[in-house]
C-alpha positions in Angstrom: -9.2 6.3 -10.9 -8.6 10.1 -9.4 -4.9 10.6 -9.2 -3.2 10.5 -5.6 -2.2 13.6 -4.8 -1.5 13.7 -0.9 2.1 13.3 0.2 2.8 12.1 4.3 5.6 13.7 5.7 7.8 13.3 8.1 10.3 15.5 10.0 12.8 14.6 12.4 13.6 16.3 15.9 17.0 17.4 14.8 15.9 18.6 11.8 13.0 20.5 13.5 15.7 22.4 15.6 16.2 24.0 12.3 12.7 25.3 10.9 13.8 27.9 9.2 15.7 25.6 6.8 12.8 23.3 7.0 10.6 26.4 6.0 12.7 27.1 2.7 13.6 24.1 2.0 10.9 22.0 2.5 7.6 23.5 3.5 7.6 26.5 1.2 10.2 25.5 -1.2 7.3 25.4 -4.0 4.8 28.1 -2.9 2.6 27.5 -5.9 2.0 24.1 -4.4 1.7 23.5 -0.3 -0.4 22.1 0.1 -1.9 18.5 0.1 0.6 17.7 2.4 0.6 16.4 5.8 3.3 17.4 8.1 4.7 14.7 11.1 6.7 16.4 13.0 8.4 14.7 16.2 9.6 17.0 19.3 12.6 19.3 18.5 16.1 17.9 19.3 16.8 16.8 22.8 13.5 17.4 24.0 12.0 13.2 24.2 15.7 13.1 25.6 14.4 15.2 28.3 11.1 13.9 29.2 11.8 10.5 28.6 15.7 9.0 28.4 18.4 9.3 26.4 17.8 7.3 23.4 21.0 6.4 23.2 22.7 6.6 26.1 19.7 5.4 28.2 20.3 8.9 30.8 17.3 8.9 32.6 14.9 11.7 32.3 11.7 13.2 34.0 10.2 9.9 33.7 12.8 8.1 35.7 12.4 11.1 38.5 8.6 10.0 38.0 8.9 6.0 38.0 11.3 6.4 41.5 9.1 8.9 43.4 12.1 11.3 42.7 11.4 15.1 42.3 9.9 15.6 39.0 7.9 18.6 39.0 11.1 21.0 38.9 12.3 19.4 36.0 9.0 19.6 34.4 9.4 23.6 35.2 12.9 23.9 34.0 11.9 22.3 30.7 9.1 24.7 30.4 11.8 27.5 30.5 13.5 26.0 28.3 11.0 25.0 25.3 9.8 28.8 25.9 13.4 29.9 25.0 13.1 27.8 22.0 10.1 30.1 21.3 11.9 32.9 21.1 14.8 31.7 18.8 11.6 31.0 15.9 10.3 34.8 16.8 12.2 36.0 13.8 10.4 33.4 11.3 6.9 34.5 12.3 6.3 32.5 15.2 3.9 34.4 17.9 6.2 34.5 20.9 3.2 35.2 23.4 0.7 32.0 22.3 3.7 29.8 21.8 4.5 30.5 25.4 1.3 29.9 26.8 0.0 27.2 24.6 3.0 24.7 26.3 2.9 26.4 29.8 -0.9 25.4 29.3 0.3 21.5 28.9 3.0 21.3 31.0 0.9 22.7 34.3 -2.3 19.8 32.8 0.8 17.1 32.8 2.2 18.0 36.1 -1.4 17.6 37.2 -2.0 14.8 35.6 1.1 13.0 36.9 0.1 14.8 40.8 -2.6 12.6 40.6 -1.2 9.5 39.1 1.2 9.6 42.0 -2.0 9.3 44.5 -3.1 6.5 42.4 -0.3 4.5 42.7 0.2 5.4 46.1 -2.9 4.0 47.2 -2.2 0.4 46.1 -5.4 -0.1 44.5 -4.0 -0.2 40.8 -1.5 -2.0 38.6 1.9 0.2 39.0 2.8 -0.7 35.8 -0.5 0.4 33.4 0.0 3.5 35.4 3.5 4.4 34.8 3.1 3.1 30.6 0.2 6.3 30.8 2.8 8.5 32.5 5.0 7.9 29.6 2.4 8.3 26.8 1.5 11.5 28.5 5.2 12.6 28.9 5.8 11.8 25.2 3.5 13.9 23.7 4.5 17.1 24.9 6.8 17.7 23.0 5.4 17.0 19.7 2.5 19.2 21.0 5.0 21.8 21.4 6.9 21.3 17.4 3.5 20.9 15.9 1.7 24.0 17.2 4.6 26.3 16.4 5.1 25.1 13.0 1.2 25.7 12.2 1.2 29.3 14.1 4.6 30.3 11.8 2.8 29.2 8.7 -0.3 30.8 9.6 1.7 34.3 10.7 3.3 34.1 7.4 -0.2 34.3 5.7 -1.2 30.6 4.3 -3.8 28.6 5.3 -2.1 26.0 8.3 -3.4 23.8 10.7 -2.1 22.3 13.8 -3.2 18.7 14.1 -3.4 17.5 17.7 -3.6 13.8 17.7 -2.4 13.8 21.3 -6.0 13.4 22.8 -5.5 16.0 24.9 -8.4 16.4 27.1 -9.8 14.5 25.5 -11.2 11.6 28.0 -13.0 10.0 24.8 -11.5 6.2 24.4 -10.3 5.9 20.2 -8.1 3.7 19.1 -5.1 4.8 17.4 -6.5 4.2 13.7 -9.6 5.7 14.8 -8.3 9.1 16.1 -6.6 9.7 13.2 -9.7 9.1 11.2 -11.6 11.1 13.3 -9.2 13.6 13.3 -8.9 13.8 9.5 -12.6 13.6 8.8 -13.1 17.0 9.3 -9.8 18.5 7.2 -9.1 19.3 3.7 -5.3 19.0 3.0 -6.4 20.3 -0.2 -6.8 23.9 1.4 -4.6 23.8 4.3 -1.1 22.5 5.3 -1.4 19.9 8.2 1.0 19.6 11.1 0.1 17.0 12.8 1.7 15.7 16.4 4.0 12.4 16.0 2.6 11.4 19.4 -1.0 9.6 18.6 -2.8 8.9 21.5 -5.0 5.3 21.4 -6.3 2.8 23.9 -4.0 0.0 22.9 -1.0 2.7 23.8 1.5 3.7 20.8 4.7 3.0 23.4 3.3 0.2 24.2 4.5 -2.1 20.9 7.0 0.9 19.3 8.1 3.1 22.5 10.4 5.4 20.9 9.6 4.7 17.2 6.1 6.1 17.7 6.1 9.0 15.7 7.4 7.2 12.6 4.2 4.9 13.6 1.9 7.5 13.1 3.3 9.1 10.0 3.4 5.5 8.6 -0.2 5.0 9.6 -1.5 8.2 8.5 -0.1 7.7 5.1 -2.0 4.3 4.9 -5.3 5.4 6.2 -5.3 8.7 4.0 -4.0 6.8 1.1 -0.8 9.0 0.2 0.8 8.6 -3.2 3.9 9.1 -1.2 5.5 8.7 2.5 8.5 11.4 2.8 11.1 11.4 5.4 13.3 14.6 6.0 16.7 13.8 8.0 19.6 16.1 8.3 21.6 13.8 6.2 21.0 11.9 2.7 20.8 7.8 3.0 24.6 7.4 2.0 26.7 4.2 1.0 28.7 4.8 4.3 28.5 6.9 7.2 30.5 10.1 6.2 31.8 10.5 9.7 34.0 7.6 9.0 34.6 7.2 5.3 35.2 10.7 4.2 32.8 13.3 2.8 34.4 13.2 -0.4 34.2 9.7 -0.7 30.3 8.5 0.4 27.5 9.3 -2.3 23.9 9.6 -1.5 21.7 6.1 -2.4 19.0 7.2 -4.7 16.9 3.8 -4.7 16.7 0.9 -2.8 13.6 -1.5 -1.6 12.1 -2.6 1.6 14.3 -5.4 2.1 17.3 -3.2 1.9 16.0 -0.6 4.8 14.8 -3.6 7.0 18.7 -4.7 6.9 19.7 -1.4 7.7 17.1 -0.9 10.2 18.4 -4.3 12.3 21.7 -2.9 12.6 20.6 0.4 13.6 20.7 2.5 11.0 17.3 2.9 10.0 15.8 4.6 7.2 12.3 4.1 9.1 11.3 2.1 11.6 10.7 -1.2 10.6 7.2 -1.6 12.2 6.3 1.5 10.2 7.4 0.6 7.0 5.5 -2.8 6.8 2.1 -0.7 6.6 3.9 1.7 3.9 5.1 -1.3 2.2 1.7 -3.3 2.2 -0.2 -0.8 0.9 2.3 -0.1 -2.1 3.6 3.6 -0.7 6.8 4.3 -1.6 9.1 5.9 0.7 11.4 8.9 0.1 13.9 9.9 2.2 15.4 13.5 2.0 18.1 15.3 3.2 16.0 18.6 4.4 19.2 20.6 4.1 19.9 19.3 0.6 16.6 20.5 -1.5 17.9 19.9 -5.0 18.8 16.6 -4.2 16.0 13.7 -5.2 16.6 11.3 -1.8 16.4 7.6 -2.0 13.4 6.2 -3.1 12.7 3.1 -1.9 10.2 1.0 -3.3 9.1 -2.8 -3.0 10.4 -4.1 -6.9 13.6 -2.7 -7.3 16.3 -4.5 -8.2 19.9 -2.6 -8.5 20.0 -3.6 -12.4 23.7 -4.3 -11.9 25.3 -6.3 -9.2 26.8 -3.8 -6.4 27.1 -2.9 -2.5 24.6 -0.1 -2.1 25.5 0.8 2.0 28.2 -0.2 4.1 27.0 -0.2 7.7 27.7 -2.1 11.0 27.5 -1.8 14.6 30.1 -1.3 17.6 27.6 -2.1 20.1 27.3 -5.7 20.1 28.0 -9.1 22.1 28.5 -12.3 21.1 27.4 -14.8 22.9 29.0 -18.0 22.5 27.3 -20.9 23.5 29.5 -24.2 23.9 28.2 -27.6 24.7 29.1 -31.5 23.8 25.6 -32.3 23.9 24.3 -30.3 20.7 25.7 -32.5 18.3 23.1 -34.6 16.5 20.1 -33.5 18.9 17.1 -31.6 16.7 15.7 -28.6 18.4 18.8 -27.7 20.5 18.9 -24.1 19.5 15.6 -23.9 20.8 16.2 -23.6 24.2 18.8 -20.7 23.4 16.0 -19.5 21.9 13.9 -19.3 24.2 15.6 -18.0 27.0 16.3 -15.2 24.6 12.4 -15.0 23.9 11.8 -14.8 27.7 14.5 -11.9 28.1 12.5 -10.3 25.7 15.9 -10.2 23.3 15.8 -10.0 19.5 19.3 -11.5 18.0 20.9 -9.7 15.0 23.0 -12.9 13.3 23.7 -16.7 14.4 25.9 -18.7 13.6 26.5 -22.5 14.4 28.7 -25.8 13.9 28.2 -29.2 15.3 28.7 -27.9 18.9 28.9 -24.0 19.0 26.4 -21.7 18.4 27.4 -18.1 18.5 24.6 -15.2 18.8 24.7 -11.9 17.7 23.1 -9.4 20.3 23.1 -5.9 21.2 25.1 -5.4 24.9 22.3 -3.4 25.9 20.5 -6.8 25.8 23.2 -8.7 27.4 22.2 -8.9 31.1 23.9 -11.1 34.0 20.7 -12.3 34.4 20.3 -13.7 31.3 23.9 -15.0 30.6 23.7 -16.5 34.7 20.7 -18.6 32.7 22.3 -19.8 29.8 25.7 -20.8 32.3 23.0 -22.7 34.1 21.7 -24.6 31.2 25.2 -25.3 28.9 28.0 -26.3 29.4 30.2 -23.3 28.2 28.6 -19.7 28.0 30.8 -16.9 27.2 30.6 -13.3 25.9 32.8 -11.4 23.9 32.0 -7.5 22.7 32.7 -6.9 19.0 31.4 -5.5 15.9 29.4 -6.2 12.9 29.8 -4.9 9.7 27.6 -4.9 6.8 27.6 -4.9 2.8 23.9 -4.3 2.1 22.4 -4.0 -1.1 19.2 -5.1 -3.5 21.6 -7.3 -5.8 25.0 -8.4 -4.3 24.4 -11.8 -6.0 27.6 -11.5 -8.0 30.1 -14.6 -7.5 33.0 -13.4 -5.9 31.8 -10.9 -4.1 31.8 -12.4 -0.8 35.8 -13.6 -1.8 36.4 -9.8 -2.6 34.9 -8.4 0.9 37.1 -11.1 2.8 40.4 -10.1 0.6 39.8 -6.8 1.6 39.4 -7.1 5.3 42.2 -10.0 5.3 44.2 -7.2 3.3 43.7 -4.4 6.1 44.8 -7.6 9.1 41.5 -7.9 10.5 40.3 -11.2 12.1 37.1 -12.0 10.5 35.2 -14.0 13.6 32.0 -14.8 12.1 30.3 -14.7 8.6 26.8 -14.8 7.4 24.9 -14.2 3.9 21.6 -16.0 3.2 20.3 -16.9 0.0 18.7 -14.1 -0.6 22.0 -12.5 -0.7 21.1 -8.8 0.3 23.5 -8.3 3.4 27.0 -9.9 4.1 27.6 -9.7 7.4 31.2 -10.2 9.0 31.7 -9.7 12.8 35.0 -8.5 13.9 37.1 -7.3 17.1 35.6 -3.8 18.2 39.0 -2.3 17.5 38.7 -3.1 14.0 34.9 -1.3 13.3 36.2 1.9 11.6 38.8 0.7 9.8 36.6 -2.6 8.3 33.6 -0.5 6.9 36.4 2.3 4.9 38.5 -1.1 3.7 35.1 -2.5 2.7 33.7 0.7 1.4 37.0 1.1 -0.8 36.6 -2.1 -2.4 33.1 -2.6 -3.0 32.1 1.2 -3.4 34.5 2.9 -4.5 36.5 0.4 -6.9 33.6 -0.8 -8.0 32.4 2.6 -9.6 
């Protein structure tokens, strides 16, 4: 069988901000051998912000301006200025100031057109608001990958190798593919072999790539490309290694990079939010038996993790300490569960109409408490629990995590509750499955930083 060769790659906005790290650290860190690789490269940092929302603060963008019949075109022209001043801070790399500039003033005015006309189409009454405004976003979304993916090719290419800019945007393109199939298309006719790829992380399909993964779509298509293109390996580059704790809160000195884990491990990362890749991306990866590297782009000796679907940590230990300070619990009181099968089912399914996906649950003969983000805690969805039980309240806390491939070691759970009884925190909830590859304790808010550096401490940094 011919040996894989072609390695996926992905690279992140913030990341991106900083190509000419990326350049000498990634791209041309080995210039005997550049190529066979395929480049993903989302939007550079802030700019989805901009044309979209906040991703984490929910601040509206040009889309909200769009969706309200607000003003959007002078946004759309301040954002022009401003991507074209980020052409001129890559000018000393090798980027061509001139056709960066008028490649994205090109597909800003064809947006603004585009979205001209939408507005007439919606106006008119004739169509479904909604389809409409899901293509605004698709179309608003791949600007700025357009933008990252052409300039990366055109500094490459200035710089003398052989690059490639890989629009998978569909733009102008009034040809109907599905996602799968314009990437097929698109690769039919390139040899990675001879050229380096960047390719956009927007990929435009009928079925609609926000549709399913909204703002996880670029990890989609790196995830997908690797699949369809059979890659020996899936790369992410992030401005930051995959570390046992987040270094912001336990100390620099004290955190140390994770250099393998499996796919179980990132999915319990990824459901507190801190993912390592999407979780409807890695499924594909993981199917397929693709391993996934993730990098620290500013860290080039440094391995990554590698995380693959058999490991096992061959010795019992807390790989990550994580959590969350961003969730509710929602308690759910009643007399009447006691005894009666299926009762959790209607919590359920109000949930499942609210379109809300709980993190933990926990339950005795006639409480059942249910982990959520407060984003997804809405008066209109607590009003319809209050209406259903007989006591419905919600509290804001935190969760923290002990995540790991083998934390089946007895007395480890004992040792995690010493140490947060040790630094006086409440512990309100607690939940480890079978499995036993994530503890999971949830606490008062207050408590969040000083939990995960008291865990961290004992199970991390004790533990050796």
């Amino acid at each position: 069988m011919t040996e894989r060769k072609l390695r996926v790659e992905k690279i992140g906005g913030t990341t991106m901000s900083r190509f000419g790290e990326v350049l000498n650290n990634v791209v041309l860190k080995n210039k005997n051998d550049i190529y066979n690789r395929i480049y993903v490269v989302s939007a550079y940092s802030g700019v989805t912000n901009e044309l979209l929302e906040h991703k984490k603060t929910g601040q509206p963008g040009i889309y909200q301006s769009f969706e309200q019949n607000a003003e959007y075109e002078p946004a759309m022209i301040s954002l022009q200025d401003r991507l074209c001043e980020l052409n001129r801070g890559f000018a000393g790399i090798g980027l061509d100031v001139a056709t960066a500039d008028r490649f994205i003033c090109e597909r800003i005015s064809f947006a603004v057109n585009i979205l001209k006309s939408m507005d007439n189409v919606i106006s008119s009454g004739y169509v479904n608001r909604t389809e409409v405004l899901l293509a605004a976003r698709e179309l608003l979304a791949s600007i700025g990958e357009m933008h990252s993916a052409f300039n990366s090719a055109n500094i490459l290419q200035n710089l003398g190798y052989d690059a490639t800019y890989v629009d998978l945007s569909g733009w102008q393109d009034r040809k109907e593919r599905t996602i799968d199939a314009r990437i097929k298309h698109t690769f039919a006719t390139l040899n990675p072999a001879k050229t380096v790829c960047f390719a956009t992380g927007y990929t435009k399909g009928t079925e609609g790539i926000m549709r399913e993964f909204d703002r996880g779509y670029s990890e989609v298509t790196f995830s997908k490309i690797a699949v369809l293109l059979n890659a020996a390996e899936a790369v992410i580059h992030k401005e930051y290694h995959l570390c046992s704790g987040d270094p912001v809160i336990i100390g620099e000195g004290k955190v140390h990079p994770v250099c393998n884990t499996n796919f179980d491990v990132a999915d319990q990362l990824a459901d507190v939010g801190m993912e390592a890749i999407h979780p409807k991306a890695s499924k594909p990866l993981e199917t397929a038996g693709i391993s996934i590297r993730v990098m620290n782009a500013f860290d080039p000796s440094h391995s990554g993790t590698l995380i693959t679907k058999g490991y096992i940590c061959p010795h019992s230990k807390t790989e990550v300490i994580t959590g969350s300070n961003a969730v509710t619990c929602l308690e759910i009181h009643d007399t009447r569960m006691v005894g009666e099968v299926g009762f959790d089912m209607k919590i359920m399914k109000i949930l499942q109409d609210h379109n809300i996906s709980y993190i933990n649950k926990a339950t005795n003969a006639n409480t059942i408490d249910v982990l959520i983000y407060e984003r997804d805690c809405t008066p209109q969805m607590v009003d319809e629990m209050r209406q259903r039980f007989e006591l419905v309240t919600t509290q804001n806390v935190a969760i923290v995590c002990a995540i790991g491939s083998n934390i089946a070691k007895p007395g480890m759970l004992a040792k995690a509750a010493k140490a947060l009884a040790e630094a006086r925190i409440n512990i309100l909830t607690v939940s480890q499955t079978s499995r036993q590859t994530n503890m999971q304790f949830t606490i008062l808010r207050d408590h969040f930083v000083q939990a995960q550096r008291a865990l961290h401490r004992v199970l991390c940094e004790e533990a050796g």
